[in-house]
N, C-alpha and C positions, 0 to 999 in steps of 0.2 A: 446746469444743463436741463435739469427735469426730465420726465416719461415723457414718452411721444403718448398723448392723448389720442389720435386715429392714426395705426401703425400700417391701417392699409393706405392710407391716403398720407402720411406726410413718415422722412422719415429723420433716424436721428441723426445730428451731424458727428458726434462721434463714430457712428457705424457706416460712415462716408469711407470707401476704399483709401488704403495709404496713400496711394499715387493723386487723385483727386485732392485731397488735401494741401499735400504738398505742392499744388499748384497756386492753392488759392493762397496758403502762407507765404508763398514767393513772393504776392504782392505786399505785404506787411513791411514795416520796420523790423530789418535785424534784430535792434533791440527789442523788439517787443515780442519775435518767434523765439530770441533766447531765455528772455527772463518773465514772460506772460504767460504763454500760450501753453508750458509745463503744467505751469498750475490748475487749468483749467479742466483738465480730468486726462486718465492716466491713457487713452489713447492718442491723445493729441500728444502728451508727453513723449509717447513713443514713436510718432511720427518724427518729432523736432529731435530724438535724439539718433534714425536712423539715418539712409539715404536719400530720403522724399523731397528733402528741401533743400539738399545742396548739390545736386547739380549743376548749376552754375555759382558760383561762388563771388560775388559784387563789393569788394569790401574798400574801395580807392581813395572814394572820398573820407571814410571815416580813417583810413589809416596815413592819409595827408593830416588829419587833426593831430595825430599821437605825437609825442614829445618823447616815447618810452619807446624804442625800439624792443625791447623784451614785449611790450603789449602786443604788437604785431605778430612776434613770432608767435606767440600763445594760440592768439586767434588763426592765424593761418593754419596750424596744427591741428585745432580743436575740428574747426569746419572742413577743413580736408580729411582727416581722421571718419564723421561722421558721412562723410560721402560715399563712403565705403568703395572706391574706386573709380567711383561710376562720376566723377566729376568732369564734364566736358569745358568748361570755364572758368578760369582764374583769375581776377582781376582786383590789384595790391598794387599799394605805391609802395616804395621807398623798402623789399628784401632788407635786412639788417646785415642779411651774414649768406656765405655760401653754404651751411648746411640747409637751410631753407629751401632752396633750389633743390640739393639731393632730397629732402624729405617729399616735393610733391613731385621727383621723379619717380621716386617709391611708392607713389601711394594714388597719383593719379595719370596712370597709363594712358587712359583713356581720352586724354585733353583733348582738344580741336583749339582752342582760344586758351594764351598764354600771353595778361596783360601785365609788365611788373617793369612801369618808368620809374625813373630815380632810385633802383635797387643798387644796393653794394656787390654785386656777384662779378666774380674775376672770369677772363677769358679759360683757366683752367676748370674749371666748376663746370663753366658749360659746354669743354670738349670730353667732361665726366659723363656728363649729366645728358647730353643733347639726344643719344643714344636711347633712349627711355622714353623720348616726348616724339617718338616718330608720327603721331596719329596729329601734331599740330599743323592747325591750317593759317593763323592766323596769331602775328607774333607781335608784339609793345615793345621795344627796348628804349625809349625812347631815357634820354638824358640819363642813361647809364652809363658813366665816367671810367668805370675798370672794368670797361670792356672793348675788344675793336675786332680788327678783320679778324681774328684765332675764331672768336666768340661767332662772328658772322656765316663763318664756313663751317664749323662744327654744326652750327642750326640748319643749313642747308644742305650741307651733306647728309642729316640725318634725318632730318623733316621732307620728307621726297614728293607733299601734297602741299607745301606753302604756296598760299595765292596771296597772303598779305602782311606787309611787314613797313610796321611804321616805327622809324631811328629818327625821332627830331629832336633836336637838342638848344640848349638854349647857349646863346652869347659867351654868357658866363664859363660854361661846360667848355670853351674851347678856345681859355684864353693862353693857356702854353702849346696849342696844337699849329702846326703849321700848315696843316691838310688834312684831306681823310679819303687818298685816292686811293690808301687800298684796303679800306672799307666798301669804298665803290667796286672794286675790282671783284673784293667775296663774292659781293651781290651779282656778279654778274655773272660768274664762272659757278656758281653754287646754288643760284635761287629761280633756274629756269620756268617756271610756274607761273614766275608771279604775275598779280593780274590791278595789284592795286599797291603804290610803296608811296610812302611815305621819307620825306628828305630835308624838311625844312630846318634851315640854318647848318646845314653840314657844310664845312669847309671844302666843296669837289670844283669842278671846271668842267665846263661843257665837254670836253671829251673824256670826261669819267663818266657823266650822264650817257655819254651815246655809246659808251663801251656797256654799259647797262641794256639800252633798250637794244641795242646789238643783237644782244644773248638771248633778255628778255619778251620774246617775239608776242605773249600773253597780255602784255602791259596793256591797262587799260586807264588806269589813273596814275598823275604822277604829281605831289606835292614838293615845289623847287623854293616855298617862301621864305627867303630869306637868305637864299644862294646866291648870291650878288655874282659872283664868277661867272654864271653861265648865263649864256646865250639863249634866252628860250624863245626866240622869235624864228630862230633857224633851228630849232627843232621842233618844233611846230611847222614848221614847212616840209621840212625830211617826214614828219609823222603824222599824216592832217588828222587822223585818226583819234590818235593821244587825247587825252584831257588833262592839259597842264595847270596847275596852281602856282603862282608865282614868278618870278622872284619876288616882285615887289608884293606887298602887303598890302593888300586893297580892304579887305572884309572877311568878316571870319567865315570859315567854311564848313559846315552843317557836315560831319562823315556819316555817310549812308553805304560804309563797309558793308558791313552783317544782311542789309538788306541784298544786296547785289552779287555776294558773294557767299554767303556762310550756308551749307548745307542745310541747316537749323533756324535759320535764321527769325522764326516765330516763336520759339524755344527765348532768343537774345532777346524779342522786342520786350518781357516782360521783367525789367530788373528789379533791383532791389530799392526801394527809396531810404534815403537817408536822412529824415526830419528828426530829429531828437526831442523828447518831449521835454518842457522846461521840469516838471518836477519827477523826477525820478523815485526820489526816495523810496518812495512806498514800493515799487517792484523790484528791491534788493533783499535780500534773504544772506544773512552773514554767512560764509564758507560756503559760498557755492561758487564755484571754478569759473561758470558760464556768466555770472554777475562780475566776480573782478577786476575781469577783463575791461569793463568798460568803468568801474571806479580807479582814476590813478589819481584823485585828490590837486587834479589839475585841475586850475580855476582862469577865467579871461582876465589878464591885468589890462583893462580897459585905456588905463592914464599911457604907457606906453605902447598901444596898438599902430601898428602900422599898417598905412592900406595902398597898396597900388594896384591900378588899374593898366591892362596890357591890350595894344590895339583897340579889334574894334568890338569888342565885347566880349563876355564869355559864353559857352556852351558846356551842355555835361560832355562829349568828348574831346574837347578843346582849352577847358579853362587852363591858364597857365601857359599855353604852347602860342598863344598870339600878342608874339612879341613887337616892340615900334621897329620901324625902318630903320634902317642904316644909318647916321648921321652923314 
């Protein structure tokens, strides 16, 4: 770091206020605020190990890479743990277990934004748990398989401020399901608020949708791609208001939630990047907790990679969720 050589005229970045900090290492690589920025002298150390920098908490894409559900749960702990309550956003693919759920009910009250598709957490965990995340405005469950309406109406009986809640699911996620009208039914008897929902490829019928917008007098966006069952030409007429997406699959659609909706929402525009540097090596320090995590000695077997491509491109809040049409 060196002496500030003119102390009246410049000063030093270590004696930059926590919170100023913490802003700027937002924009950083994960890995590089956990296993770099320690080292670099002992106030920044203490920045990255207090609350400054997880406030929102971005970690989706890198825990789609994980192969080790125990890495996941480390990390979510570690980062939750260090937010010291005050974490207003959450955003994790694939929960392993439902004590996860209970730890960031215990540890961050304070949520607004609760993003965790393809999680393993059962409809009883979140009629434990839902009670604790009263402060969430804005919920992901999207292609979570052990969960349905129990799980739906526990989050909006106890969430009393949700304006957004995106359930899409894929093909696959719903091949012994025969419907999900009373999934539709929670949402609509439970989630009066809301003002932006999310629905693509849910098994419902046009009068599960209007049994929705019924309730839902707030609605203001509604994503149907994939919902072959309903009619969305005559709800579009009953709603001229509405802005529908779907059924059919035309082109991916850019969500500009957080803008439109989130209290905070200059807080969200600034997440986390995920570029992974090709050599690492040199920023691993043996026995240290905050390095492990991202060594699981997992390597790309290139010869059997597989790659498919879904609709009409991806996007950071989309990749994966745009699937082809119906045959």
């Amino acid at each position: 770091m060196g002496e500030c050589e003119d102390a009246e005229e410049y000063r030093c970045w270590e004696e930059l206020l926590p919170d100023a900090l913490g802003l700027i290492f937002r924009n950083l690589p994960l890995q590089e605020v956990l296993t770099v920025l320690p080292r670099v002298c002992k106030s920044w150390g203490r920045v990255v190990a207090g609350p400054y920098c997880w406030q929102e908490i971005d970690i989706e894409e890198w825990s789609q890479q994980q192969s080790k559900p125990e890495q996941i749960g480390r990390m979510v702990e570690l980062l939750v743990s260090r937010s010291g309550g005050s974490c207003r956003r959450i955003s994790v693919s694939g929960l392993p277990c439902d004590p996860l759920l209970s730890f960031i009910g215990d540890h961050a009250r304070a949520l607004r934004a609760l993003e965790i598709p393809r999680s393993e957490i059962s409809d009883s965990i979140v009629e434990t748990v839902a009670p604790r995340l009263s402060n969430v405005t804005f919920l992901d469950i999207s292609s979570c398989t052990k969960i349905g309406a129990r799980a739906l109406e526990a989050f909006g009986k106890h969430c009393k401020s949700l304006v957004g809640l995106r359930r899409v699911m894929h093909p696959i996620d719903l091949a012994d399901k025969e419907c999900q009208h009373d999934e539709a039914h929670a949402i609509a008897c439970s989630m009066p608020k809301l003002r932006h929902l999310e629905m693509g490829y849910m098994l419902i019928t046009t009068e599960a949708v209007a049994e929705i917008l019924g309730q839902c007098r707030e609605l203001k966006f509604l994503d149907l791609r994939g919902c072959w069952a309903v009619d969305d030409k005559s709800l579009r007429e009953r709603h001229p208001g509405l802005r529908v997406l779907g059924p059919r699959v035309e082109d991916c659609y850019e969500n500009s939630y957080w803008e439109e909706c989130s209290d905070y929402s200059d807080d969200v525009s600034s997440i986390y990047s995920w570029e992974f540097m090709d050599d690492v090596d040199g920023y691993y320090a043996v026995g240290s907790d905050d390095e492990a995590i991202w060594d699981d000695g997992q390597g790309l077997d290139l010869e059997n990679l597989e790659v498919r491509f879904y609709g009409g491109g991806f996007s950071e809040s989309f990749a994966g969720f745009d699937w082809p049409p119906s045959p």
